[in-house]
C-alpha positions in Angstrom: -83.1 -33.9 -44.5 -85.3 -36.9 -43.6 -87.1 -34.8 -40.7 -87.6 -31.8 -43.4 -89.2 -34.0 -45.8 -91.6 -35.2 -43.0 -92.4 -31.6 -42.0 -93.0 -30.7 -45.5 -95.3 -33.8 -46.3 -97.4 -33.4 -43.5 -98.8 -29.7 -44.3 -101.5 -28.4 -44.6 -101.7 -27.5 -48.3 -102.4 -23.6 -47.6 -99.7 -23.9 -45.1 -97.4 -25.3 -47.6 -98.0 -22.3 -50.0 -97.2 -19.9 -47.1 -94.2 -21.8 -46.6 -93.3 -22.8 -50.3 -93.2 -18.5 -50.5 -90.7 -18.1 -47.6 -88.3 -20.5 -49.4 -88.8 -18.8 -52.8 -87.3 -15.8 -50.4 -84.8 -17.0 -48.2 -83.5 -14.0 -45.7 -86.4 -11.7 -46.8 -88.4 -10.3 -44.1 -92.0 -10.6 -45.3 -95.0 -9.1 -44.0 -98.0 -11.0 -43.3 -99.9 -8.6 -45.8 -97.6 -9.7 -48.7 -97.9 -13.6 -47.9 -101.6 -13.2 -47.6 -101.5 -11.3 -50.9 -98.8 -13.4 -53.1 -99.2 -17.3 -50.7 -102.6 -17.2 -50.4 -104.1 -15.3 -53.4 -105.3 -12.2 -51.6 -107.6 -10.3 -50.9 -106.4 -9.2 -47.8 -109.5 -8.7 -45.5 -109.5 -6.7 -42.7 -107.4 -9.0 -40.7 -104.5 -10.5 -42.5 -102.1 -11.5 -39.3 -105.7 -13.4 -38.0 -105.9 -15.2 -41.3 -102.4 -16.1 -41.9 -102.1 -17.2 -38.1 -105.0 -19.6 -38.8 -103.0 -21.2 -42.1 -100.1 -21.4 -40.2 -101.5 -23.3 -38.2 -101.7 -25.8 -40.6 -98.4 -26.7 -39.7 -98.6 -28.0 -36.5 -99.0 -31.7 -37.5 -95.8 -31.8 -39.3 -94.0 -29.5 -36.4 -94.7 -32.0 -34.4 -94.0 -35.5 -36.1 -90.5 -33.8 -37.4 -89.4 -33.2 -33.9 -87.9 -29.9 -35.6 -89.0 -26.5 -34.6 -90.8 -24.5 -36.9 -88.1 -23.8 -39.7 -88.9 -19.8 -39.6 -88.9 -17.1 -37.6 -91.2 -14.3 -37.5 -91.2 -10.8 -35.3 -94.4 -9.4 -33.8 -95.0 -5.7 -35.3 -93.6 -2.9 -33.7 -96.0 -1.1 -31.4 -98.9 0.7 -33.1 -98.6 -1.4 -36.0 -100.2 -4.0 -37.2 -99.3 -7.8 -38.3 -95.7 -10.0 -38.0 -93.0 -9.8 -40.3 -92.1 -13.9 -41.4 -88.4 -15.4 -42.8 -86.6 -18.5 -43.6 -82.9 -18.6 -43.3 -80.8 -19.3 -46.2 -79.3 -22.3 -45.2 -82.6 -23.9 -43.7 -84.2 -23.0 -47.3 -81.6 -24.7 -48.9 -82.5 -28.2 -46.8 -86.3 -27.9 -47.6 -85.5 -27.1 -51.2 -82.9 -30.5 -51.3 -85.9 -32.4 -49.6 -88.4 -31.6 -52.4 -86.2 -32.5 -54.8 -84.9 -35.6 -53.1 -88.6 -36.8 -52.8 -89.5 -35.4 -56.5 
């Protein structure tokens, strides 16, 4: 819990929106269209993987100060489509979740 709350406090704050979604959604595979649309307030331009790529890596400080790895998963599209597909875990939600309200 102490290396979630570490992760989460070292964010980026559009990062932690993208992130903040995922948990609100634990085991839902979500597209990068919809957490550039609902996370990050839209519109989606003309590249949404490119954009959300760029807030995700917003991340990286708290990846690596929590010696955790990144606490979601995401799949590359199939072929001749466009953009990853992005989810938490139940179980790792439920930690991030505790650590907000722990630190709340």
């Amino acid at each position: 819990m102490e290396r979630a709350a570490m992760f989460l406090a070292e964010l980026a704050p559009q990062a932690r929106g993208v992130f903040q979604y995922l948990l609100r959604n634990p085991g839902r595979w979500i597209h990068c269209t919809e957490l550039v649309d609902k996370a990050l307030g839209g519109p989606n331009e003309s590249d949404p993987a490119r954009r959300l790529a760029g807030v995700l890596s917003g991340m990286s400080k708290g990846h690596s100060n929590s010696e955790r790895r990144l606490p979601f998963y995401w799949w590359e599209a199939p072929e001749g489509s466009a953009g990853a597909t992005y989810a938490v875990r139940p179980s790792v939600a439920a930690v991030f979740l505790a650590a907000q309200l722990d630190a709340a």
